[in-house]
N, C-alpha and C positions, 0 to 999 in steps of 0.2 A: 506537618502532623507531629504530633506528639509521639515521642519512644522510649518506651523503657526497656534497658536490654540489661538482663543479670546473668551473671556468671553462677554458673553452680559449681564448686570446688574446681574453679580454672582461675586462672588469671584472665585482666580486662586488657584486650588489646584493640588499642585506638585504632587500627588500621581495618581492622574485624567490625568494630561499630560503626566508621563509616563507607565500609562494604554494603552492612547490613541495612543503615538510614536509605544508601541510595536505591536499593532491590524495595524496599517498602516504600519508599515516598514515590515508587512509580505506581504504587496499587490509585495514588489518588488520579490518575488519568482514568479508569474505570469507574469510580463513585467519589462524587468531591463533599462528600459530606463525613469522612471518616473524624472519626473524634481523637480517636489514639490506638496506638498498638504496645502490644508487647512482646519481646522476646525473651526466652529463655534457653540458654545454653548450657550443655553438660556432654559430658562422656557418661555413656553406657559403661555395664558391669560385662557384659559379653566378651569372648575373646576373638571378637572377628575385626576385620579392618574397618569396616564400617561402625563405628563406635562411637560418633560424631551424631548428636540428638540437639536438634530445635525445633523448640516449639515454638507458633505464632498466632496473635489471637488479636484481634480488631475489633475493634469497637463504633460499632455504626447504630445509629436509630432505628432499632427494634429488634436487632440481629447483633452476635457477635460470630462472625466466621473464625473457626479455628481451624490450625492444621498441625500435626507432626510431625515430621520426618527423619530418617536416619540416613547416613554416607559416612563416606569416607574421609571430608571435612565440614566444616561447619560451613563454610562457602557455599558444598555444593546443600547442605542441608536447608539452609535459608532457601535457596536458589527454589528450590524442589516445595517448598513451603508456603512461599511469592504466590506462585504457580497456582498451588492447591487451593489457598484462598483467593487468587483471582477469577479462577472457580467458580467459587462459591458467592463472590462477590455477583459476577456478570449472573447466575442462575435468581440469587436475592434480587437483585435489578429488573430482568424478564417480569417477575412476579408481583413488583410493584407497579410496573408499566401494565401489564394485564389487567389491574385493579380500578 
């Protein structure tokens, strides 16, 4: 699958994108028709530990599942993100199989 991952006012670290490739290219064991995702990283303005925001959004034929989360690293924020849109993914699937 295709991924775009940007940094918002961080530095790009390699070892974080392919963290992040392999947490997303398991989504394609739930629907193999994903076209591409994206990711978006940043730190919040908050002053809590948890300050660590990714967003994630896939692109599938006729849906795009999104998700965001916040933690205490970007790790666990993907991680938590995966999660949400696999979600969303396996509920999108139910509904096409019902049709």
């Amino acid at each position: 699958m295709k991924l775009y991952i940007h940094y918002i006012h961080s530095d790009v670290d390699e070892n974080l994108n392919a963290f992040i490739q392999k947490k997303v290219d398991k989504l394609e064991t739930f629907y193999d028709n994903i076209i591409e995702g994206e990711v978006y990283l940043k730190r919040s303005n908050n002053n809590t530990e948890e300050n660590a925001v990714a967003e994630l959004k896939i692109k599938i034929p006729g849906s795009s599942p999104f998700a965001v989360e916040q933690a205490k690293s970007f790790e666990a924020a993907v991680d938590a993100c995966v999660e949400a849109v696999r979600k969303q993914i396996k509920k999108i699937k139910g509904k096409q199989a019902a049709q």
